[in-house]
C-alpha positions as CSV (number, residue, x, y, z in Angstrom):
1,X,80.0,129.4,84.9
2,X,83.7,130.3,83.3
3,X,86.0,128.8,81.3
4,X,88.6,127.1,83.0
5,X,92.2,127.8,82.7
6,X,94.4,125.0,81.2
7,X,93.4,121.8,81.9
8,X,91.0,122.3,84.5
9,X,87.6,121.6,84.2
10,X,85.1,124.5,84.0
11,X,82.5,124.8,86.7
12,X,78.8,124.8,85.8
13,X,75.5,124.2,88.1
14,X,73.0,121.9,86.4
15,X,69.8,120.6,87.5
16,X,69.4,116.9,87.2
17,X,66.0,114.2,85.9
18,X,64.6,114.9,90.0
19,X,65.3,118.6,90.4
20,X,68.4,117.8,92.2
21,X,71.4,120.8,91.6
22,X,74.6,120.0,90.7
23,X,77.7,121.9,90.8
24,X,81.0,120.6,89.9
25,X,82.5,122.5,92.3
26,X,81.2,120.9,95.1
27,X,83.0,117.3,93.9
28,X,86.4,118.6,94.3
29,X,88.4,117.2,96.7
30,X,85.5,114.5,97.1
31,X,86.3,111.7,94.4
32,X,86.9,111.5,90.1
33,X,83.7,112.4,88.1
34,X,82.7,111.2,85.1
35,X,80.6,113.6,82.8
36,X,78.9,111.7,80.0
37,X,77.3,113.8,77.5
38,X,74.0,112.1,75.7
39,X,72.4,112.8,72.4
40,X,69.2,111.7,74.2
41,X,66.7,109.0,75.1
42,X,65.6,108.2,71.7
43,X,69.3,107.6,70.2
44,X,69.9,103.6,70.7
45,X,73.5,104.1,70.9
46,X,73.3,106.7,73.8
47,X,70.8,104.0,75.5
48,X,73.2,100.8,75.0
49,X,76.0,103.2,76.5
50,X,73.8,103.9,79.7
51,X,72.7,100.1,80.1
52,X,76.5,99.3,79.6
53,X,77.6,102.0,82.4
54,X,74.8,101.1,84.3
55,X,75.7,97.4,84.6
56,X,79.2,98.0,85.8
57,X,78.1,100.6,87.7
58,X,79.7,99.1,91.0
59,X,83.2,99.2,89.6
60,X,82.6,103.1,89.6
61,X,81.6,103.0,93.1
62,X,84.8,101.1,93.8
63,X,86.9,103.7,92.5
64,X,84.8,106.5,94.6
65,X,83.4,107.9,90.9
66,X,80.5,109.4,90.4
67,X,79.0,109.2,87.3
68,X,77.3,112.3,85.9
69,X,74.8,112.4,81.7
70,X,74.3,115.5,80.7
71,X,71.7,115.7,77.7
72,X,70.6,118.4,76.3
73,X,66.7,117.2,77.0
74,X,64.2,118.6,79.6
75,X,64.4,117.0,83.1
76,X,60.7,114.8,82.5
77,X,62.0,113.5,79.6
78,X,65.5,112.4,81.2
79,X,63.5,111.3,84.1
80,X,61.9,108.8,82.2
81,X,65.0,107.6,80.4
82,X,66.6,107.0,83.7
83,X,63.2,105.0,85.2
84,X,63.4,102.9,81.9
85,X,66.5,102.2,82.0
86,X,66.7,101.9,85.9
87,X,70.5,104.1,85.8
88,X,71.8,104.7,89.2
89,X,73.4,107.9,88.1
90,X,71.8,111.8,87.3
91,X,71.1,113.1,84.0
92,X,71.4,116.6,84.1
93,X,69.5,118.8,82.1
94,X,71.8,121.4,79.7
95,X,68.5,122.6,77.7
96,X,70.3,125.6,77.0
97,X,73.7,123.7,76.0
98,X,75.6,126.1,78.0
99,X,77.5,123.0,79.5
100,X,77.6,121.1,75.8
101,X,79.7,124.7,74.8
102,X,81.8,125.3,77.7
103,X,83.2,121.5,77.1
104,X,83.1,121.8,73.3
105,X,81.2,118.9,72.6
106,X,78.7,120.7,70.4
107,X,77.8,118.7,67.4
108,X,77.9,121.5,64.6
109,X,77.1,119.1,61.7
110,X,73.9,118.7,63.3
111,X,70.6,121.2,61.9
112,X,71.8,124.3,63.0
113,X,68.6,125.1,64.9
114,X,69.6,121.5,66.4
115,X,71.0,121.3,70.2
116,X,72.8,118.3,70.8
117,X,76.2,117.5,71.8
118,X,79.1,114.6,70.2
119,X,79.4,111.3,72.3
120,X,81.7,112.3,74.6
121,X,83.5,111.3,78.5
122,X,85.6,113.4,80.6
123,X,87.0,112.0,84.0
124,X,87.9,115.3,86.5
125,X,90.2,114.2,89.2
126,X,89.9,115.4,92.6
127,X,91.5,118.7,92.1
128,X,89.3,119.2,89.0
129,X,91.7,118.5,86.0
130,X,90.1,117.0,83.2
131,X,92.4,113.7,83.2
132,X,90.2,112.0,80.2
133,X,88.9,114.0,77.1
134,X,87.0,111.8,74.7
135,X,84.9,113.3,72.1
136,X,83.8,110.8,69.2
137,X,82.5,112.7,66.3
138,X,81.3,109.5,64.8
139,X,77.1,109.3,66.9
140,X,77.9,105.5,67.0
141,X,80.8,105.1,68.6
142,X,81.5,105.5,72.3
143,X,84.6,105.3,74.6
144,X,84.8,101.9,76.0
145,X,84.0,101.3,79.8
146,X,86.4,99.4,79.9
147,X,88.9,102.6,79.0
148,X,86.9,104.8,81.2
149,X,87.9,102.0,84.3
150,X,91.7,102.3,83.1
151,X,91.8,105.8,82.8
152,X,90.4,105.9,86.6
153,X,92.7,103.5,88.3
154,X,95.3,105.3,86.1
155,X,94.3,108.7,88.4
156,X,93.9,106.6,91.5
157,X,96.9,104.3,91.5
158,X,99.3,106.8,92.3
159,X,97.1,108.0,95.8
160,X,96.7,104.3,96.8
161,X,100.9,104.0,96.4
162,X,102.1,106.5,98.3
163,X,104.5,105.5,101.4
164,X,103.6,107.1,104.3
């Protein structure tokens, strides 16, 4: 894992609720992802987000993004979150918060012994630059689906225009 230079997003292999890896890497070229960083399953705002997300899931589709949580809990526990809460997408396992730090969402207020990230989205294009770059520092707000949809047909528009 590095840090990325300017504005491109820094690579990083996670393992997700199934014991599925992911690499960012390998999404290049492929299609916009969206990384979503969780406080966890017990926080009710993290869980209205993922029922939100997860019931306009198919607009994602449309717009060939892949939707990828990363929480700072073990992969059992997000495993159950996602059964519970039936969410089409992973929920990657930064335990170590190695991910939470390369993308600076660490929540520092927080116990310092405490892992656990801000509410945050980013949207990496095909190429892999970060395109969106929300980080709330407010635990109860979240950026909008509704922005998250803009933001991609803002990063796809311009590929679906081109003359030929």
């Amino acid at each position: 894992m590095y840090p990325a230079p300017d504005n491109l997003a820094p690579d990083f292999v996670l393992f997700d609720h199934a014991g599925r890896r992911f690499r960012l890497a390998d999404r290049i070229g492929v299609g916009p992802t969206v990384l979503v960083f969780l406080r966890g399953h017990w926080c009710p705002y993290c869980r209205r987000y993922v029922q939100k997300i997860t019931s306009r899931y198919s607009e994602f589709l449309q717009r060939e993004a892949q939707i990828v949580a990363i929480s700072p809990e073990p992969p059992q526990t997000s495993a159950s979150f996602v059964r519970e809460l039936l969410a089409p997408f992973p929920i990657l396992a930064d335990i170590d918060g190695v991910v939470i730090d390369l993308f600076q969402t660490r929540n520092r207020f927080a116990a310092s012994r405490a892992l656990m990230p801000h509410p945050a989205v980013f949207i990496i294009d095909k190429p892999g630059a970060i395109r969106l770059r929300s980080i709330d520092r407010d635990y109860r707000r979240r950026t909008t689906v509704r922005t998250i949809l803009h933001a991609l047909d803002e990063i796809i528009a311009p590929q679906t225009n081109r003359v030929v």
